[in-house]
C-alpha positions as a printed Julia matrix, in Angstrom:
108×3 Matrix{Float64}:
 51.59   -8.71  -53.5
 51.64   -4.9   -54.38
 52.97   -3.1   -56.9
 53.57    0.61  -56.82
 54.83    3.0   -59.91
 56.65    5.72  -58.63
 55.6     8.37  -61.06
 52.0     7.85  -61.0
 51.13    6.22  -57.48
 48.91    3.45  -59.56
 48.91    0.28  -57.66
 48.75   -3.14  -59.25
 47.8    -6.37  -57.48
 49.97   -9.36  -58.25
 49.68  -12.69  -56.98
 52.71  -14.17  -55.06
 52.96  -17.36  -57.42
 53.07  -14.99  -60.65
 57.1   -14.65  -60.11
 57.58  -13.59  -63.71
 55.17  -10.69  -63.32
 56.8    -9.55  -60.43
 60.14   -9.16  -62.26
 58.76   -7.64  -65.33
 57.35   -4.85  -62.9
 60.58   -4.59  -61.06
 62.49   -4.05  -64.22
 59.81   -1.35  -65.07
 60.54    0.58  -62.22
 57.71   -0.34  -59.9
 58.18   -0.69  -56.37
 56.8    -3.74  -54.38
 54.72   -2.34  -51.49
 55.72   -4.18  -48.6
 52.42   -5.99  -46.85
 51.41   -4.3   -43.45
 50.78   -6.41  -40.73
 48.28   -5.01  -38.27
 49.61   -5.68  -34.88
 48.0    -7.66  -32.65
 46.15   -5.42  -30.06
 47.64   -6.18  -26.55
 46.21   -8.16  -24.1
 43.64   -6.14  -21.78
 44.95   -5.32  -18.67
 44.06   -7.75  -16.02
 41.32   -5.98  -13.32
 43.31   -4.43  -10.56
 42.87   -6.13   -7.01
 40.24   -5.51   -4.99
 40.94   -2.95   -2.33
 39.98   -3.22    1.33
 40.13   -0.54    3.78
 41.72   -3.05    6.49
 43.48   -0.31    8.76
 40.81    0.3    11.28
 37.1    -0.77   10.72
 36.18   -2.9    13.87
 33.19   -1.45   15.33
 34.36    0.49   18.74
 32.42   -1.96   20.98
 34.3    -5.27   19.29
 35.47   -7.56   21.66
 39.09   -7.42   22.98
 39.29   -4.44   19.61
 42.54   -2.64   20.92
 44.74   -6.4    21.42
 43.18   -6.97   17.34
 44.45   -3.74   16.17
 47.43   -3.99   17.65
 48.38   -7.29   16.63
 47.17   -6.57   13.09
 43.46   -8.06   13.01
 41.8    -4.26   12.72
 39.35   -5.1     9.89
 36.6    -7.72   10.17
 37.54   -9.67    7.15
 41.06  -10.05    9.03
 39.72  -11.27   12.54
 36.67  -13.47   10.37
 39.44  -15.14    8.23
 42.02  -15.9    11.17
 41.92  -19.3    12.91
 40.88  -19.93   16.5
 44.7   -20.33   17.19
 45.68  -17.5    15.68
 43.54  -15.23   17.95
 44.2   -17.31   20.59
 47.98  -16.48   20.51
 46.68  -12.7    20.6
 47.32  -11.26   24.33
 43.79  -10.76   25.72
 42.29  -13.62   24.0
 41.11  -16.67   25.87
 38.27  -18.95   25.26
 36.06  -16.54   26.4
 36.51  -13.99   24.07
 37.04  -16.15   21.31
 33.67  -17.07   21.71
 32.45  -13.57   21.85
 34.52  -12.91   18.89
 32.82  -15.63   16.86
 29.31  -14.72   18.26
 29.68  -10.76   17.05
 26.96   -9.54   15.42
 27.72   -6.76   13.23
 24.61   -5.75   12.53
 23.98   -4.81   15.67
């Protein structure tokens, strides 16, 4: 624990256990310098979400593209993540194109 005289800024150490010191000090007219805690940093903030520009980026000659877009498949990740059903129940979509769908090569 700290010890601090007023008129002359001299600090004194002081254990904790010394209790008798302490008082002798206070009486004296030193101040105890209350210990500063260092806060804990906070917590890094967690990496943001990857972004993905899902409005629009089916190539032009995609199978069946406009019924996609429409019903909200208009990115590739979309359309490669969605079940067979769930482009089935697209309008325009029948086993056919489904097919097509799956067989798309964007590389082309």
């Amino acid at each position: 624990m700290q010890y601090k005289k007023k008129s002359t800024g001299k600090v004194l150490e002081v254990l904790d256990t010394d209790t008798a010191k302490q008082r002798i000090l206070e009486r004296s007219g030193w101040l105890r310098v209350p210990a500063t805690v260092t806060p804990e940093p906070p917590p890094p903030a967690p990496d943001p979400e990857p972004t993905f520009d899902v409005v629009d980026d089916l190539p032009a000659d995609f199978p069946e593209r406009e019924a996609l877009t429409n019903a909200g498949y208009g990115a590739l990740l979309l359309v490669s993540k969605a079940s067979d059903d769930e482009l089935r129940a697209v309008k325009g979509i029948g086993k056919a194109t489904l097919k097509a769908i799956r067989d798309y090569d964007v590389n082309r």
